[in-house]
Structure formats: C-alpha cells, structure tokens
C-alpha angles and dihedrals in degrees: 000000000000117000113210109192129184119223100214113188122232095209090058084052090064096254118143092210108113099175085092124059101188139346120225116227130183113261107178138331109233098205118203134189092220128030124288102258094173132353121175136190119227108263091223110024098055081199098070125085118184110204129191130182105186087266130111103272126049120215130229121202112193135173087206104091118117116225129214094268093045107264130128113255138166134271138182112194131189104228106196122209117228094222131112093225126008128130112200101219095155129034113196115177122215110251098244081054098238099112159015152235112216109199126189118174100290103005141044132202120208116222134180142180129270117233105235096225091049084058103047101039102057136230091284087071092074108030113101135261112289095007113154099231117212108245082252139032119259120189097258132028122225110246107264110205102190118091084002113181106227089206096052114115125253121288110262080239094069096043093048084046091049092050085050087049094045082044095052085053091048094054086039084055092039093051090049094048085054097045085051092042090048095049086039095059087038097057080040101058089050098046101047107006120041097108107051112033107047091063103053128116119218146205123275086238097056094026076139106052129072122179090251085067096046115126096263124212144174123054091317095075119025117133129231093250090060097046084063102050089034088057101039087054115105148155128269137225087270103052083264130133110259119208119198095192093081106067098137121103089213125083090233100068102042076059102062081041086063091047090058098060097053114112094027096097140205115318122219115197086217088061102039113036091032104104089192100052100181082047089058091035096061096033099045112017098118102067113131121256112261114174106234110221100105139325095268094068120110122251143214106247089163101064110121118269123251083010096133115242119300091248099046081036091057087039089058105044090047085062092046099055091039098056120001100100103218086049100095085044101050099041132032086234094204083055098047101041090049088051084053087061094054114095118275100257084045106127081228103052103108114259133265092247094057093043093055090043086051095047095049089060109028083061085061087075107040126086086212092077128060103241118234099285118246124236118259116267093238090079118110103253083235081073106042084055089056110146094208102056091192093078096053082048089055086059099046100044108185129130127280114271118231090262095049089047089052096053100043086052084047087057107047075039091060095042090058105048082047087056096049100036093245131150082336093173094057079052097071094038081063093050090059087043089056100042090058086044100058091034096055084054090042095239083156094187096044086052099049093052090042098061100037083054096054093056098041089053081044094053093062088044088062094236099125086069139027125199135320098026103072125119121293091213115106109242139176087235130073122232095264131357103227117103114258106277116262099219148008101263085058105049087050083043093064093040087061102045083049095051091041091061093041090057103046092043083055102050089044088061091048083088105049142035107244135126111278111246086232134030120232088229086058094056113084102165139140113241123243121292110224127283094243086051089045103054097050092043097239112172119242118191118215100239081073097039128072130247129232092230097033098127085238102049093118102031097051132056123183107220091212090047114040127080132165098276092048088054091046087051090054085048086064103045078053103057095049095052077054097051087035100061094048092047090058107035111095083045094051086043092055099058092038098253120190100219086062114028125056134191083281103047099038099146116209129245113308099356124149109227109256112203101202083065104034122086113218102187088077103057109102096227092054091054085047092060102053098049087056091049090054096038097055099058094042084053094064114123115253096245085055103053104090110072098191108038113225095205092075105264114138127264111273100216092214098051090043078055096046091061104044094051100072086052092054087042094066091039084062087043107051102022093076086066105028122116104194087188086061117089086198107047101108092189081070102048084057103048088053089056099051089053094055081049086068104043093054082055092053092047092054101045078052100053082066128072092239106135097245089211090072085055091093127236103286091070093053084053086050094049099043090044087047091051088053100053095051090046083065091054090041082055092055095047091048078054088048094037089220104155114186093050073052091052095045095046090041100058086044102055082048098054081054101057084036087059093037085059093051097058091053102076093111108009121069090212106077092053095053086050094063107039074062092058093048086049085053093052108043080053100054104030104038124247098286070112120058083073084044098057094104098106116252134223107299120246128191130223112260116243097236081060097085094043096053090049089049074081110071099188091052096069087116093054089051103047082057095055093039085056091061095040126120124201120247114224119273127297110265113254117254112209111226115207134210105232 
C-alpha cells in the first residue's frame, strides 16, 4: 500500500497559530496486490508518482487529470509492458520527467509520454505541406525533401536510430567494464587472497561461489566506468545532483542517459571518496541506505539502524553463507536470501539482530573489511588466557572493529527482542551466532554466558524437547511458548539451532570444570534430518529418525539416515556423558552410588573417594563409557569413514570433527587417572594413543590444500589437548634422557602448534591457543625450549604403533620399540579441488 499525504499549511487557512508549520492530511491509499518494490516521484511535475511491484506493468498516480468541469482531479493508471517476460523490479525518470527507465533484474526497457495533442490530433497534423499520407498510419514517415521546414524537428526515425547508436555504445562500455572488473578481481585474488579462498569448500547451496567471485564493493573495486560517472558527477545551483550525461533537449536521449548509467550501482560516498577504506568500513558502515539518482527519490527510512548499507549487507551475507560452516544448518539459506530481498518494514525481512550476528561473522571472511586486531606478541600468555576480555582490552585501548561493533549491536539487538517477546527464536539463533563469535576470539566469559544463555532461552521455546515427551504436571505455561512451526523447514530449522548450541556449549566446557548449563536427561529430541532432506523440506516421521536419549544413540547409526552433521552431533552427546561422569564422580562415590562403586570399591561411611587407590576400571559406568567411545566410531558407514577423501573432494568440517571427538572423549576420560611415569598405567598408554590419533588425523588434513581455518573451532581443542598430553610424556623421557623418544614427541608437539598456527590466519583463537601451549610447555619441561621453538622436521606416527597400544599391559614393550624408531618421509600431499 502507498500512502500519499498532503502538507496544508495553517498559515494559508487563515490561523494565526504559528507552532505548527503544516498539518498532514491523507490524500489517497494506493492499494497492490503485491508489495511496493520502487515508487518515484517525477523529478519536475511534483504531481506525478511512478509505482512498480516486481509484475509485469508499472503504475502512475497523478493530480493532473482534468475532469469534465475543468478542475484538476486524480488519477491512478496500469501502464502494461509489451514485453513476454519483464518484471519491472526499479523505476529511474528522466530528469526533464518525460520518461522512464524501467529496470527488471538483466534488462531494462525505456519508456516516455505521449504528448496529448500528439495523440488527438492525428499523424496529418505533422506531416508537411503537400505530403502524400499512407491510407493508414504506419509507426515512421519516410523523409520528404520537397517544401522541407528547416526548423522542423528531427524524424522519429533519426531519433529511434540515435538511442540504438547511444545503446551500441552502453553494451561497448559494459563489455569493457567487465573485461577491467574481471582482470581487477583477478589481480586481486592473487594479490590478497590466494590463500585463503581457492581452498575453500563450500555449501551445497553456493558450490558455485568463492569469496574471489563475491560482488565487491567499496574503493577496492570500483570500475573505471564508475570512476567516471562518480567524478563527473556534481551538484547543482540548487544543492541537486547534476548530471552531465543528459545534454540532449529530447526525451530520448535523457533516456539512453539514463541507460548509461545502468550497472553501475548505487554509489556510497563512504565507499568512493574514502582513501582508507577499512578505516571508513569500520567507522561508517552503518549509514542507512539512500538510492542515489536525485533528491526527489524516496528513501528507505525503515532500514534498519547501525545495518550496515544494502550493498556491503548482500556482500556479507553472501560470505557468511559461503564459508562460515554452521550457516546452512542454522538457516534455510533459499528462505532467508529471498527475506533479504523483502522491503525493509516486511514481517518477514530478517531482523535487525540476525543481520548484526551475520555480519560479525560474514566480515570475518572478506578482504573489504579490517579483521579484529591481534595482541602484540609481546603479551605474557597468562594474559592472553584472561577470562574477562575486557581487561586485556583496557590494555590494548584501541576502538571497536566493524565486527565487534556488529556484534555488540547483535547483542543489545537480541536483549531487546528477549524483553519485549519479540522474534524470540531468532533470538536464540543470535545467541549461537554470538557464542561462536566470542569464542572464536577467546573472549571465554563472554562465551560461557553466551551459551548457557542460548539453551536456557532454548529450554522456554520448547526446543529441548518435542512431543510427546513433555511434563505430565499440569501447569499454567505451554510447553513453549513459540508458536507450532508452519512448516517443515522450520521445524527442522529450530531442531538444528537447538542441536548447534548444545553442541558449542559442550565443546566450550570441555576445557574447564565447570556445571553444564543443561542436563542430557533433559534433553528428548529427535536428532537432525539430513541436509539434503532439510533443504528441500522433505518430511521425515519419527518412527524413521533417532532419539537423543534412545540407549543406542552412539552405537547405532542408521545409513539412510546419517550424514556428517548427525554424527557430529553424537560426538558431542558423547562428549558430554564423558564430561558428565567426571563432573559428578567424587559426588556419586560418596553416596555409594552403583553405578560407581563395586564389591571392590565400596567407600565407607563418609569417605571421600581417593583416586590413587580407586580403581576406576571397575565402576560400571565407566565400563559403560568406553564401550560407547569404541563402539561409535566402529559404527561409522561405510561411505563416512574416511575423514579426509582421497579422491580429491574436499574435506567436510563435521565429519573431520566427528572423528576427532571420540579421540579427545577418551583423553577426558582416562587423563584424570593416567600416570605417564608409570610403565604400567594403561590409562596412559591410551591416552597416548589417542593423542597420536589425533595427530595422524592432523597430518593428513595437512597433506591437502584445505585451508585449515575453515575447519571450525573444535579441530584447533583436539589439537591443543592433544599437544598437552604428549608434553607430559616428552617430560618423562627428558627425566629418562632418552633422546631419540625426545626427538620423536618433540617434533610432534611442534607439528601441532605448527598446525594450530595455520589455522589462525583469520581467528584469534587458535593463536591464543598456542601461545598456551608454548606457556605449557616452557612450565613443565623447563625452558631448553623457549631457544628450540622454531618447528622441526615433521615426522609422522609408525603404523605398528596403534596396534602395539590396542594392548593396554604392553606400554612398556612399546616404549622400547618407539626408542629405536625412525621416522619415514613425509606423507606425500594430496591436492583438494573446489568443485
């Protein structure tokens, strides 16, 4: 609906008043079928309104009409285009207002008024003197040169052939701006982003899309072509825009001014005139959007404040959906990129929240946009491991970046919308969002809160649970208070927000020991559908789909139904039974709990349980445990049990994680009670081997050309955990002095960090990470080190290695043959494509 209002003045009524300098009063209600997509007023005759909707017709209001006694009334008219297929989407007038540019998504059509009496009179009126007319009229005359008047304006031959000229030298000037753009992203790509964007996999939905080929914007890439209509572009006497392209006195050549000026796009002075652009990009990026073709356009009041503009906005999400791994999961991404497209005040344009959160992140993987800087290196490791990130920020006291801005707007955005009761479930998909945000900087507080945040608001939303598992206590509140999914995207849509903030706040607890913000037998939902299934919305009945608290959700995985993601997802249940169980222990010995204490580890009254003279492997939920941890991975399909294809596909981040996860589970699970000095301690024997399990897995994600920093966070944990526990083992063999076993760990802990600093070239976390691990091992090694930190020759683990550890009581055995191993060459590389 369009809302024409008149501003009569009071003063002109005869009132005296003069507090008030005009009173709006509703003129006329313009009433579509489809929503408004462009309306423009006519830059001379202040009377006349052009109107599109995206069909196949635009619409002109006008206060011009004469009505049959003389006075002036209004009119609203339908004008067709005579086209097959054109969906007029952009209106642009002429600046003299006698005609249009009608723009649709790759062509345009011209159209002009009709003078009326051009139109009553007839054709005879303006042929000349003498002129032999055609019985009926035809579109053109033929030039008559007998009794010729020299002031007579031009054929409409000549004008149509001058507008095909003036078009012919559009689409030469297009084909060179696209010869100079393509070159330009080219020299680009090789310049800034080589390595970082040619190794990237991408989502089914954008296979075709890498961020080299993302529409650019800014200073960076701006095109000859719009250098020169950018700098010819001036003001006029009146404050106006002057356009030099339109010198001609005839419409049809303000027209095919108009024409030149298509592709070009809108403009933004932050973006054009700023020599710094990440300077102007993290100071100004929030100005609204505002079309730049005169100052009588209408303009779009209602875009969201501190958004950054539509085109830098488009530009991000396109990065975030291209690159950021949870973004296919978290949002239907067809849905949600045809939402961008609605107007502004739409009930379904996303909201301002979700715009800030994918903005935060999407600038993590554009070369437009400066990334969060990184503390000096001169600062202590101690600091750099601060909880509360707001002192090392007090140190470093510089300004907000543009994606610390956006999420700090994401997150006032979100608490309000929690306050009010408003768009609560894209709430909660913020608050994922957010988590990953502040843990990818390790801002651990922030994290923390951030993810038990994200499941208690889950918990209200009913998302935690699906029918029929709900309480059988009567209550005033329903079990959630969203209300019932619409359809079955989003439904699937809310499952996997749920299951994507289960699992970080998971995997953010793995390092400390601290409560979980949810327990597991709280948790009744059904597990993911597949991403194929998901994105075409196919249906999938429970009966055919898996519980989280079925008994054998981590021993049994259905092949037809089972993908990367819905494995990941089990990594993560298992590592919270894991985390779970030694949280709870000591409490659970202490009461003499059964599914801790046997006949042989009954405590006595009162006892607090003592470790160095319990044995855990007798406690039935330990046993209980292990088994799991063995059984999920031997459970793989067979079509997900190779992490790293060696066909050449490229590396799927969930399925990688999948398969690390179990490795860092029984790490959790058997450290507490390893003794690494002990030749006898099994528990150490397995977490060795898990560690080396990891290590193999890091050596082979290496050997590609995947860029490691689009792994994810949960690699660059495994890796780190991994790193400590074979620092403990390198401190037994310095107290041994056995060289060669030194030789062997060392080079190992150092491929690790190695790998760990790969993976940092855009996220702060994995440097902080190891600058931890250089801090852990200066402390419990001694600092021999601190000289030795350049990285030696990688070596890689010997295959006899796992099957000597598969027996637990030979650790000795195997320490012997590990002292007189030598390390093969190198794996050979294996190249990963694109496509």
């Amino acid at each position: 609906m369009v809302f024409l209002y008149a501003f009569v003045s009071t003063l002109d009524s005869g009132n005296d008043d003069h507090s008030k300098a005009s009173t709006p009063r509703l003129r006329s209600v313009l009433v579509h079928s489809k929503p408004v997509m462009s309306a423009r007023w006519n830059p001379v005759r202040k009377g006349s309104l052009a109107i599109c909707t995206g069909s196949g017709s635009m619409y002109v209001w006008s206060d011009e009409w004469e009505g049959e006694g003389g006075e002036l009334e209004e009119v609203a008219e339908c004008v067709g285009v005579p086209a097959r297929e054109f969906c007029t989407r952009e209106i642009r007038w002429a600046p003299d207002g006698k005609g249009l540019v009608l723009l649709d998504k790759e062509t345009f059509c011209c159209a002009f008024e009709v003078e009326e009496d051009e139109a009553e009179t007839g054709i005879g009126a303006h042929a000349p003197a003498g002129a032999d007319l055609p019985a009926f009229p035809e579109c053109t005359f033929d030039e008559v040169t007998e009794n010729k008047d020299p002031e007579t304006h031009d054929a409409p031959k000549n004008r149509f052939e001058r507008l095909e000229s003036r078009i012919n030298e559009l689409e030469a000037m297009l084909r060179e701006k696209d010869k100079v753009l393509n070159s330009f992203n080219a020299e680009s790509a090789r310049l800034n982003l080589s390595s970082i964007f040619a190794q990237r996999q991408l989502p089914t939905s954008f296979n075709s899309v890498h961020l080299g080929m993302l529409p650019p914007f800014g200073q960076s890439s701006t095109s000859p072509d719009v250098d020169m209509f950018h700098g010819a572009r001036g003001m006029d006497d009146n404050g106006g825009m002057d356009y030099p392209h339109f010198s001609g006195n005839s419409s049809l050549d303000n027209l095919a001014g108009v024409a030149s000026m298509l592709g070009t796009g809108p403009i933004d002075p932050q973006f054009g005139s700023d020599p710094d652009v990440n300077r102007g990009v993290a100071n100004g990026l929030s100005a609204r959007y505002s079309p730049p073709t005169g100052n009588l356009d209408l303009v779009f009041l209602a875009w969201p404040q501190n958004v950054p503009t539509q085109e830098v906005t488009h530009h991000l999400v396109e990065a975030f959906f291209a690159f950021w791994l949870h973004a296919d999961r978290l949002f239907h991404a067809p849905t949600f990129m045809a939402s961008l497209d609605l107007p502004p005040t739409h009930p379904k344009f996303p909201p301002a929240a979700v715009l800030h959160a994918i903005c935060a992140i999407g600038s993590l993987y554009v070369a437009d946009i400066a990334p969060v800087p990184h503390p000096p290196n001169d600062y202590a490791p101690s600091l750099l491991d601060e909880i509360f990130a707001s002192r090392l920020r007090k140190i470093q006291r510089r300004p907000d970046s543009f994606a610390e801005q956006q999420a700090k707007y994401a997150k006032q955005a979100m608490e309000v919308g929690l306050d009010l009761g408003q768009n609560t479930f894209q709430c909660v998909q913020v608050c994922v969002m957010l988590t990953w945000f502040y843990w990818c900087h390790g801002r651990w507080s922030e994290a923390f809160l951030s993810a038990a945040q994200t499941l208690r608001v889950a918990v209200p939303c009913g998302l935690n649970a699906c029918p029929p598992f709900h309480t059988i206590a009567e209550t005033l509140r329903p079990p959630s208070i969203l209300p019932p999914a619409k359809t079955v995207i989003e439904d699937e849509m809310r499952r996997n927000t749920f299951w994507l903030g289960y699992a970080m706040e998971r995997l953010i607890g793995t390092g400390n020991g601290w409560a979980l913000s949810l327990d597991d037998q709280d948790v009744c939902q059904l597990l993911p559908v597949r991403m194929d299934q998901f994105v075409q919305g196919v249906l999938v009945y429970p009966q055919d789909r898996q519980w989280s608290h079925d008994k054998d959700v981590l021993t049994t995985h259905r092949e037809q139904q089972t993908d990367s993601f819905i494995l990941y997802i089990k990594a993560t249940i298992l590592l919270s039974r894991v985390k779970t169980f030694n949280l709870r222990f000591k409490g659970k010995h202490y009461v003499g709990d059964a599914s801790i204490v046997s006949p042989n580890n009954s405590p006595a009254d009162g006892e607090t349980p003592n470790l160095d003279n319990f044995d855990i492997k007798e406690a039935p939920a330990y046993r209980e445990l292990e088994a799991s941890v063995l059984a999920y991975r031997a459970a793989f399909p067979q079509h997900l049990r190779d992490p790293v294809p060696s066909d050449g596909q490229p590396v799927d981040p969930y399925l990688y994680a999948a398969h690390l996860i179990p490795y860092l589970a029984t790490i959790l699970l058997h450290e507490p009670h390893a003794r690494p000095d002990s030749s006898t301690c099994t528990h150490a024997g397995k977490i060795l081997k898990a560690s080396r399990s990891i290590v193999d897995l890091a050596y082979t994600v290496n050997a590609t050309s995947y860029d490691l920093s689009l792994l994810g966070l949960n690699p660059i944990m495994c890796w780190f955990i991994a790193a400590r526990v074979l620092i403990r083992f390198l401190k037994v063999a310095i107290d041994a002095n056995s060289e060669q076993h030194i030789m062997a760990l060392q080079g190992e802990i150092y491929f690790l960090r190695t790998v760990i600093g790969k993976a940092g070239d855009r996220l702060f976390l994995p440097e902080r990470y190891r600058k931890m691990l250089d801090e852990n091992l200066f402390a419990t090694c001694g600092q021999q080190f601190e000289e030795t930190i350049s990285t030696p020759a990688s070596q890689s683990v010997p295959d006899d290695f796992s099957s000597a550890m598969d027996n637990p009581e030979s650790v000795q055995a195997h320490l012997d043959m590990f002292m007189q191993y030598k390390a093969p060459p190198p794996p050979r590389r294996r190249m990963q494509t694109l496509s």
